[in-house]
N, C-alpha and C positions, 0 to 999 in steps of 0.2 A: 606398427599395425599387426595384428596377428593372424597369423596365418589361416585361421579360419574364417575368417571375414571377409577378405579376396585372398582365389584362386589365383594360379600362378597363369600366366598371358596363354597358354594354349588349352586350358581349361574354362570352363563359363565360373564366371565367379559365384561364390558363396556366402552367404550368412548364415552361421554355425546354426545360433536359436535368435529366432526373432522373437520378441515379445510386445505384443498390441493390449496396451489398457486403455479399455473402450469402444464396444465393437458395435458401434453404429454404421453408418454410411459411410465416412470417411474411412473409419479404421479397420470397419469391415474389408473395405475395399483394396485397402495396403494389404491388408492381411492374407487374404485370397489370391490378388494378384502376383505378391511373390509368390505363395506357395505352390502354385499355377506354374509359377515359371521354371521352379526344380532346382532354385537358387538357393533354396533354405534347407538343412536340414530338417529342421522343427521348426512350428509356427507356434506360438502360446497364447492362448488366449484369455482378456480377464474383464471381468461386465458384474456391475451388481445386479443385473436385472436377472431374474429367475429363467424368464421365457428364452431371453439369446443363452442364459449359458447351455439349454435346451436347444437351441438349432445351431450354434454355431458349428458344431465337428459334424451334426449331418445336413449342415447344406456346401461342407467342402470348407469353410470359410479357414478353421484353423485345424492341427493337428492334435490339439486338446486343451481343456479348457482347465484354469488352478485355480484352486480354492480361494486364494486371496493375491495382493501384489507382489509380498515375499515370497512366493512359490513360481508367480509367472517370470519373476525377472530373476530368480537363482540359475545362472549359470550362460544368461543372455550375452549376445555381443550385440545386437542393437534393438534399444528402446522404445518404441513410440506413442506417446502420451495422444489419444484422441479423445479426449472428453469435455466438456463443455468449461469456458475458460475461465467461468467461476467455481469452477472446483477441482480449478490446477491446484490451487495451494496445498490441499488435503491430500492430494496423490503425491505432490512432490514433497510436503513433509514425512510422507513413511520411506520413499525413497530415498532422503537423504539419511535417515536412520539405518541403512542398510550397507554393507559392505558389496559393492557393483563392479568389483576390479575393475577392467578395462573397458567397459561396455559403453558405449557412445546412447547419449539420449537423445532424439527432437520429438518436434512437437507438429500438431495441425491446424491450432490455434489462427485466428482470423487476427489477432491484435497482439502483436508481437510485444509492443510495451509494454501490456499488462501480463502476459507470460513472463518475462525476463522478470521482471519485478516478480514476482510469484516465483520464479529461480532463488533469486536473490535471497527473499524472506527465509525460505526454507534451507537455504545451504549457507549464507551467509555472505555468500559472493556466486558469481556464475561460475561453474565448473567450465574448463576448459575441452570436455568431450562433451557437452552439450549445445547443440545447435539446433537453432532455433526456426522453424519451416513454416510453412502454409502453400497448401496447395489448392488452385483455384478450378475448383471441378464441385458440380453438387447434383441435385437430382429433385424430382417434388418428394421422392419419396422417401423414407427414412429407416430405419432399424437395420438388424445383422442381415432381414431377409431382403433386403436391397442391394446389398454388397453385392458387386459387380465388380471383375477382376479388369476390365479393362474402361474403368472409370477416369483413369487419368492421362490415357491416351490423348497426344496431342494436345495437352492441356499445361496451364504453366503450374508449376511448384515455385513461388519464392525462398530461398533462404535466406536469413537476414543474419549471418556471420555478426561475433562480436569483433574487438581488435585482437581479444587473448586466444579468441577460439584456435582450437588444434583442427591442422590442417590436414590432418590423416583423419581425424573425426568428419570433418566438413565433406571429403574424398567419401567417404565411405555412405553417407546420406544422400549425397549428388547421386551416386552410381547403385541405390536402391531405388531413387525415384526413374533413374534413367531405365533400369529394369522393367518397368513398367509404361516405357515409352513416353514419360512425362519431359515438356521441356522446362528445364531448371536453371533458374537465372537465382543472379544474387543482388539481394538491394541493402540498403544501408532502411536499419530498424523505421525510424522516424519516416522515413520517407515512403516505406509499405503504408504504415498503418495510415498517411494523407491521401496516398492513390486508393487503397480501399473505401475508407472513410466516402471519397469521391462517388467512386465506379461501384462499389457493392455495399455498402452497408446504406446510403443515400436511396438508393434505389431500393434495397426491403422496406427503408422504413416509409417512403412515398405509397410504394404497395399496399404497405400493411394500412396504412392512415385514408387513402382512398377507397378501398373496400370496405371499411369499417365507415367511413361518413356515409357512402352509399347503401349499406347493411342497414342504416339507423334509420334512414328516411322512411314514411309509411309505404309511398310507392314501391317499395324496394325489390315488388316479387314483379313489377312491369319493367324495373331498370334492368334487371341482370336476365329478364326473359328476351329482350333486344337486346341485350351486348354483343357486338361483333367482335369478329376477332382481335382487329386491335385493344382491345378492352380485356379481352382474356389474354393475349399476348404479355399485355403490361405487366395482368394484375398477378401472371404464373406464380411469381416468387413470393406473393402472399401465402402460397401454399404450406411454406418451410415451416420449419421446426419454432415453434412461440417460444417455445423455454431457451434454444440456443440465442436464437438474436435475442431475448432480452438483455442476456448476458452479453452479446456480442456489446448493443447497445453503451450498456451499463461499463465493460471494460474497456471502449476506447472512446468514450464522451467526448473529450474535447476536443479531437477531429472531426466525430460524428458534429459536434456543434457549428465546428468552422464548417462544413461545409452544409450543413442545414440551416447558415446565417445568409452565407451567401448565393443559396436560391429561393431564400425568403425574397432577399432583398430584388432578385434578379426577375420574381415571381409578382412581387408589388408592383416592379415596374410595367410588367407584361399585364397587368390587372390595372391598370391606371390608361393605358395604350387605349383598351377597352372599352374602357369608360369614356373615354376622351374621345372616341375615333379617330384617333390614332396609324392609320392604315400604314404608313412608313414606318414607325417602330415595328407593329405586329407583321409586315411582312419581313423587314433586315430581321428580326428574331426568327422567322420561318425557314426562312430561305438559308441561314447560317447553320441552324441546325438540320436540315436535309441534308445539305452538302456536306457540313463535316460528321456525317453518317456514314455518309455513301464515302468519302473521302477516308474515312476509319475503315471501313469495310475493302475499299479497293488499296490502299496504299499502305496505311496503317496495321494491316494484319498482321504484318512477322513483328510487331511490338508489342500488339495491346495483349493485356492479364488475364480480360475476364472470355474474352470470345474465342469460342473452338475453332477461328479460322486460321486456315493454314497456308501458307504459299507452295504453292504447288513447282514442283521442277519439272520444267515445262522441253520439252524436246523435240525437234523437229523432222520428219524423215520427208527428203527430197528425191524423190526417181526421177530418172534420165529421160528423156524426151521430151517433145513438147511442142506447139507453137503458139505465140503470141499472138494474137487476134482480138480485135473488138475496138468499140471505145468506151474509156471509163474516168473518171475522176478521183483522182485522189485526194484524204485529207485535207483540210486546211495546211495553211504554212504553220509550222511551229513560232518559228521566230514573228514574226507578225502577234500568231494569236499570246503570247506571253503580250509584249509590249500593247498590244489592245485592251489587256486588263488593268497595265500597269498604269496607264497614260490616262485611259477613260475614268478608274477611280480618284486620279489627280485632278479631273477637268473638272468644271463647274457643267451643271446639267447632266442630262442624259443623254450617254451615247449605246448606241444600239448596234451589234457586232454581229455579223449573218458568216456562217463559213468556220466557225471556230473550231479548231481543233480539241477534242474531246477525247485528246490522250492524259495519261497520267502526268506528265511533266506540265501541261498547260494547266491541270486543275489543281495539280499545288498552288501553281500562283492567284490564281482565282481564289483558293481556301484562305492563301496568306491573306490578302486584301480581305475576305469576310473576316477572319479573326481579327482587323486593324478597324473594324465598324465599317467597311463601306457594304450598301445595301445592293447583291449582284442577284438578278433573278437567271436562272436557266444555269449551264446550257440544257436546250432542247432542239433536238436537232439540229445544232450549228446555232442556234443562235442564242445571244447572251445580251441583257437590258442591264447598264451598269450606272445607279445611280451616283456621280460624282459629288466627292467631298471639297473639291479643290486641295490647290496644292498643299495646304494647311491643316487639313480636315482629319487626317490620319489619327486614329485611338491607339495606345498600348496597346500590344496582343496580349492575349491572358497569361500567356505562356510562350516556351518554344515553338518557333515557327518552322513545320519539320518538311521537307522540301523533297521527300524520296530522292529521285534520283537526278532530279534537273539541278545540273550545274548552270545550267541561263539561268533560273531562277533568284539561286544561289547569288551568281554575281551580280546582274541588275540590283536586286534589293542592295544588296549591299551600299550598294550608293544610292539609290534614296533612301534609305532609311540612316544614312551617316547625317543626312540635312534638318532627320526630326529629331521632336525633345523628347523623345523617351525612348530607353533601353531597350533592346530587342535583341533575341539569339534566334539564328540559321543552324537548323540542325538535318542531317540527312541520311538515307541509308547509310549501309558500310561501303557499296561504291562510291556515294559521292565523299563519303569521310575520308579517302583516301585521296582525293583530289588534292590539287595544290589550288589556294586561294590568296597565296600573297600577293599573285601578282594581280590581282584586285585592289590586296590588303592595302600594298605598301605605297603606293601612290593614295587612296584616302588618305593613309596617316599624314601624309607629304600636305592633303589640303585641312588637315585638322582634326580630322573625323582619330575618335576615341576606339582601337579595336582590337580583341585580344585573339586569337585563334590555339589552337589546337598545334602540341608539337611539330614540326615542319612547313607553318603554315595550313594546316589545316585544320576543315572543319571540327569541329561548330565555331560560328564567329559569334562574338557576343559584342554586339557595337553599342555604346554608350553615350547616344544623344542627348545633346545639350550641354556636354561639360565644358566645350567651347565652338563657337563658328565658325562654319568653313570657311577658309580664303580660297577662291579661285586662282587659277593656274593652269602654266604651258607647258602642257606634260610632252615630251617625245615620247612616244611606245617604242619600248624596245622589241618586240613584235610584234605582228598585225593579228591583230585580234577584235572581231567587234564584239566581242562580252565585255571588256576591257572596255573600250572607246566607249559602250553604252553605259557602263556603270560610271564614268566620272561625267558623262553628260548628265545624268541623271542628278548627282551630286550637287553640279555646279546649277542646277536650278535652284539649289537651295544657299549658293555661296557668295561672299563678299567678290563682287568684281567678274570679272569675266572668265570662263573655263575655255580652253583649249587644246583640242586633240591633236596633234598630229602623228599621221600611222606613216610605217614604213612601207607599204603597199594597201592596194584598196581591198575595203573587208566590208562586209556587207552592211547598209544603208538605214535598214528598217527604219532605225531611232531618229533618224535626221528626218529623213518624210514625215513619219509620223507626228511626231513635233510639229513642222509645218501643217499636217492635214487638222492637226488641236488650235494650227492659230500661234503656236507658239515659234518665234521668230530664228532661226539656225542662221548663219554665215559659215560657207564652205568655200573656202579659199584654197584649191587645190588638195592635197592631202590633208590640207588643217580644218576643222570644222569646232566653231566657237558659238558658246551660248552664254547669256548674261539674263541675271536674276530681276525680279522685278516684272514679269510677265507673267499672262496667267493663262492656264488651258481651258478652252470651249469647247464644249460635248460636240459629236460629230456621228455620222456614220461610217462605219469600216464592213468594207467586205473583204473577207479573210479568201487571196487568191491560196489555191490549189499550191501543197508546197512539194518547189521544185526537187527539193530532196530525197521526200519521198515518192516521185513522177521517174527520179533518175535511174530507180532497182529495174523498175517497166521499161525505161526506154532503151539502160543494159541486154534488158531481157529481150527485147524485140531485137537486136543490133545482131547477137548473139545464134539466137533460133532460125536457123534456116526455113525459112517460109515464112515469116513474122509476118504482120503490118496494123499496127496498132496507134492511132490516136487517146493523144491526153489530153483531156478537155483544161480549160481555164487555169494553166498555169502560170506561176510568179515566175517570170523573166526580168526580174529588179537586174542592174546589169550585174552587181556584186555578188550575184550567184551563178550566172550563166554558165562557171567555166566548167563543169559536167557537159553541157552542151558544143559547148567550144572543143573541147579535149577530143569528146567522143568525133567529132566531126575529121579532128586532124589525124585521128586513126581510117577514116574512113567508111565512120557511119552513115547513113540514108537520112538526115532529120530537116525536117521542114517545117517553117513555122508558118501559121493562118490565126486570122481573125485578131491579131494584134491591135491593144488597147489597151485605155490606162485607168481602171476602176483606183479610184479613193487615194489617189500617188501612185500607187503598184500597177506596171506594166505587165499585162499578161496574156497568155498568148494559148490555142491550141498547137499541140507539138502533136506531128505525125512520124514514129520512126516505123523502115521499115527493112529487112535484115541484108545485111552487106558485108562483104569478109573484110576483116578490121586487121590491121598495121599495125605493129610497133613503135612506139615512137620514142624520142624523151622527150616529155612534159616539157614546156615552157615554164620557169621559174614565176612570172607573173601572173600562170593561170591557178596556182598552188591555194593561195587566201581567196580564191571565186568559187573553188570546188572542197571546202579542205571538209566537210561534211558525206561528201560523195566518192571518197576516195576508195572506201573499202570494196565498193564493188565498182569501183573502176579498176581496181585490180583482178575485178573477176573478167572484164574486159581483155585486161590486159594477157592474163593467161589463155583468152583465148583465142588472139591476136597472132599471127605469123611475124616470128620476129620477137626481136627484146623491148621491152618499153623501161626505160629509167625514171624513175623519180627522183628530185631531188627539193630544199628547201622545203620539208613538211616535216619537220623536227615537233611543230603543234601535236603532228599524232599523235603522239607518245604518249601526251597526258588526259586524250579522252576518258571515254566510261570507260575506255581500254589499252592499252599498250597496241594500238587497230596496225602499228607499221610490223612488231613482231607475232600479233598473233594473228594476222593474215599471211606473214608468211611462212607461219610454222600451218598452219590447215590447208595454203596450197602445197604446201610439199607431203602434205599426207594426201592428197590426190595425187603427188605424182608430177607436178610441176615445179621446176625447179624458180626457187626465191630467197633471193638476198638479199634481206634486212641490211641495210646500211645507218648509221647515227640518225640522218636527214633524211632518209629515207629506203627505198627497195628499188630493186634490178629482177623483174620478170621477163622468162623465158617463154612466149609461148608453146602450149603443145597441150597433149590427151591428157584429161582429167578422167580419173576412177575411182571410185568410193571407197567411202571413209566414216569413223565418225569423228568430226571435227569439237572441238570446243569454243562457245561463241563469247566464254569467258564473261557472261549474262551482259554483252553490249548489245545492244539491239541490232544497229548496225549490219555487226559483226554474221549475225544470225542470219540478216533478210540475204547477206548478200549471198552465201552460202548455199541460201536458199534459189536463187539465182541461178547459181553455179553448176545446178543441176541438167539444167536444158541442155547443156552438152557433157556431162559427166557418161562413160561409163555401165555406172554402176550406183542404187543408194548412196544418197547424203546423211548421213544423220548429222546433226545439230545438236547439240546441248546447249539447258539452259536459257531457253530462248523466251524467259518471262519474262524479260525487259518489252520485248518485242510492241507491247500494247503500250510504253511508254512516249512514243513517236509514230504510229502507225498502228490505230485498232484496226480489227479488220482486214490485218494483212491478209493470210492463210485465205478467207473466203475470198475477197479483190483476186489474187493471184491463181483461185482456181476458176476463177469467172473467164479470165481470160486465156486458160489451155492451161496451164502450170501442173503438174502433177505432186502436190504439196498437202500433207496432213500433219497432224500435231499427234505426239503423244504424250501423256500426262503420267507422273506414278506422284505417289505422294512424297 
């Protein structure tokens, strides 16, 4: 690479001469941007149009404008082609007639196919410093006097690399778009021009086609004098450029075909609904596309192409003081509200679910099941109406079933969808991509199930239903786990013979109840709990108790605060979770339980803690798999305990959404308390906590308990990272200042 093109690492890097043919919005905007950022020596600029080569150098956009393309690209080290993509050819035949030494080319082209080929024609093959781009940013408006230098801000740039492409060419295009704050991924050619086809060029050409049938009709000046916003919303991108998208149209047709067949097709069906009164099709159509809106917009953002949304790093700042006071209700249960979707779209009828938790991890699973056809209305306010397919009823998902960050999610499906006849992939952020899933995997394979994962066992799984049926089986766990124990029960509803669990200690129940609360018949014989196929689920009612997981940060938090006294209304006291209650108690907590009852199978109870000076202890090995969700901030418990508390047997931390045994004890020791990470677990010291900023390593967990930590800290907590946070508890932040907590968020981009 030469040295004019990047600076050396303590200098901001450079590009000698740029040169842009094409100085409309796109190119304008490359064009201005770098030259904006004092990365370029020279900018060149090159437009047949008379009018821009007139404004270009006095609206800033370039540093001079050349007479023709052999004048703007003499002496260039990088190229960029923005002009419309049917008259790549024309540009790139004088350029290949030209002597370019080293100068790397790409392009902005929306259809990468038909660019490369238009490469091709002209040179005779792809040059290997040409690389091939599009960047997904546009505007209504168009020409050089639009050009806007922070147009690509937060927005993605595809590059679609060939195999021979040069990698110092590829380096050098990445790190011009990143100059201008763009994010820049790379995709394989064919597989751009499908997701645009999809996501942008589908959506101009419905634009364009809608405004013009409504333009034709006579009434046309009373349609568009009432159009409300959603109408003008839709119809913005009619605005664009007619002569670009024709082109657009014309050079990637048979994508644009496929996917203008298949919402024909998907379009007839929804027009036949109609006809027919139909109200179950036209609502499973409604309700699937809200959700996976809203499900693209809240979960989906650090993926998708066309949308300027962005995930924010979310940080949290904790001050010292405090008392806990009040009464409040927390959340649904997690674990409940997953298997309430999972169970209720298997049952036959409808089940109606009050209390649902309306975090990000439960509406994965909720999105999974609308992508598999079952009809889910809500949630709204906690509650969810799920029309059941029975256990049979399940449709292909269209695609990847993408699962952000819930690992329950993850492993459930996994085993029922090993029992159905069509293919299906679990795909997930880059926390849960890191997770380990064989020990899901490898017992499916054990009962038959088809399934390939990702090196080490991980995600994405791609399971391959129906290439042969499952046989049931007596599985011993090799450790207690009920994600495990739920995913092969799940399995064995769909298997030859009878399925058997046995866990080496007791692990939490949900799946067994629930089952029973469907009708559906469980035998638990001590640690073993057996289900056999040939049964079918009946719609029911669930109310979703209060989950004790997230009641545990409050009842920490009340234990801890001198002066506390705080009740939790309606929580899940299943006995398989209790040991947060249990633990806290043998330290020396205040907790009392009232109004104990057993709504829908689930025991639950209001809990009053109220603050008591808490003891060291070592943990009971047995209470380890009742709490192993609550541990992180029973550790903050524990640091503020008089005395040592030991843990041991909780080797499971290791592989949550975090390493929760070393990076809780790398953040109490930057307060100031000494902690020993051990294999199986930690050795806390109590004593005085002082601020810090800790890292929550984006485990939710990790974050709330931290957050906790504060009530006797010192000094400021800050917290990094704590956008998980909403993934198991919306709503923290305001809950925790309702009740005295001195807790705010702070956001940067």
């Amino acid at each position: 690479m030469s040295q004019s093109i990047i600076g050396s690492s303590s200098a901001p890097p450079t590009i000698g001469r740029l040169a842009v043919i094409g100085l409309g919005l796109i190119g304008g905007s490359f064009a201005k941007g770098l030259r904006e950022s004092g990365c370029c020596r020279e900018v060149v600029g090159c437009d047949p149009d008379p009018q821009t080569q007139q404004l270009a150098v006095s609206l800033g956009v370039v540093d001079r404008m050349a007479a023709d393309i052999a004048d703007a690209v003499r002496g260039a080290d990088l190229i960029l082609l923005a002009v419309p993509v049917l008259a790549m050819e024309s540009v790139l035949r004088q350029l290949a007639a030209l002597d370019l030494g080293s100068a790397v080319i790409t392009d902005t082209g929306s259809t990468k196919t038909a660019v490369v080929e238009a490469v091709r024609q002209a040179y005779g093959r792809v040059p290997p410093r040409f690389v091939p781009g599009h960047p997904i940013a546009g505007s209504e408006r168009s020409g050089v006097e639009a050009a806007d230098a922070g147009l690509f801000r937060r927005h993605k740039v595809i590059l679609t690399p060939l195999e021979d492409t040069d990698q110092a060419a590829l380096a050098v295009v990445r790190r011009a778009w990143q100059l201008l704050d763009a994010d820049v991924e790379d995709m394989p050619l064919a597989d751009h021009d499908e997701v645009l086809a999809a996501t942008s060029h589908l959506p101009h050409l419905l634009a364009f086609s809608l405004v013009d049938t409504l333009a034709s009709r006579s009434e046309n000046l009373e349609i568009f004098r009432y159009a409300a916003g959603g109408f003008r919303d839709f119809t913005r991108i009619a605005a664009s450029d007619p002569v670009m998208w024709r082109d657009v149209f014309l050079a990637n047709r048979d994508a644009v075909l496929r996917s203008l067949d298949t919402f024909t097709r998907d379009l007839s069906r929804l027009r036949a609904a109609v006809e027919e009164g139909d109200a179950n099709t036209l609502l499973g159509v409604f309700t699937r596309a809200r959700s996976a809106r809203e499900h693209f917009s809240k979960i989906l953002a650090r993926r998708a192409y066309m949308e300027p949304m962005q995930t924010q790093s979310i940080n949290f700042i904790a001050s010292p003081g405090g008392t806990v006071q009040g009464r409040i209700r927390v959340p649904g249960d997690k674990s409940i509200s997953h298997r309430s979707i999972m169970l209720g779209s298997l049952a036959e009828g409808v089940t109606e679910v009050e209390g649902f938790l309306e975090g990000e991890d439960s509406l994965a699973t909720l999105q999974a099941f609308r992508d598999m056809g079952v009809v889910i209305e809500g949630p709204h306010r906690g509650r969810v109406t799920i029309n059941g397919v029975g256990l049979h009823g399940l449709q292909a998902p269209p695609g990847p079933i993408y699962l952000g960050n819930s690992g329950t999610s993850m492993r459930l499906l996994a085993g029922l969808l090993a029992g159905q006849k069509f293919t299906s992939e679990l795909t997930g952020d880059a926390s849960l991509s890191k997770r380990p899933m064989g020990r899901v995997a490898d017992p499916l394979r054990q009962m038959g199930a088809s399934i390939d994962t990702a090196e080490g066992g991980r995600p994405p799984l791609v399971i391959k239903g129906g290439e042969s049926r499952l046989k049931g089986m007596d599985y011993q766990m090799p450790m207690a786990s009920a994600q495990v124990k739920s995913c092969l029960l799940l399995a064995g509803l769909y298997a030859e013979g009878a399925t058997s669990v046995t866990e080496p200690a007791p692990t939490r129940d949900h799946t067994e109840r629930m089952l029973r609360g469907f009708g559906y018949p469980v035998k638990v014989e001590g640690s073993r709990v057996t289900v056999e196929p040939g049964h079918k689920l009946t719609a029911c009612r669930i109310d979703v108790p209060a989950d004790i997981s997230s009641a545990a940060f409050f009842m920490v938090a009340a234990s801890i605060a001198e002066g506390s006294d705080l009740t939790l209304e309606h929580v899940g006291i299943n006995p398989t979770r209790v040991g947060v209650i249990n633990i806290l108690r043998a330290m020396g907590a205040d907790i009392t339980l009232s109004n104990e009852r057993e709504v829908g199978g689930e025991p639950v109870a209001d809990i009053r803690v109220r603050y008591a000076p808490l003891k060291g202890i070592e943990i009971p090995e047995d209470q380890v798999p009742l709490a192993i969700d609550e541990f992180p901030v029973l550790f903050i418990a524990a640091a503020c305990a008089e005395g040592r508390t030991v843990l041991r047997g909780a080797e499971e931390l290791r592989v949550k959404e975090s390493d929760r045994i070393q990076v809780m004890a790398d953040g109490l020791q930057q307060l100031g308390i000494k902690a020993e990470p051990t294999p199986d677990g930690i050795i806390i010291e109590g004593g005085v906590m002082g601020g810090a900023t800790v890292d929550s390593h984006m485990d939710h967990r990790i974050a709330m308990s931290f957050a906790v930590a504060s009530l006797r800290a010192t000094a400021d907590i800050r917290i990094t990272d704590c956008v998980h946070v909403g993934t198991s508890f919306p709503g923290f932040i305001d809950l925790a200042r309702s009740v005295g907590m001195n807790l705010r968020q702070e956001a940067s981009a």
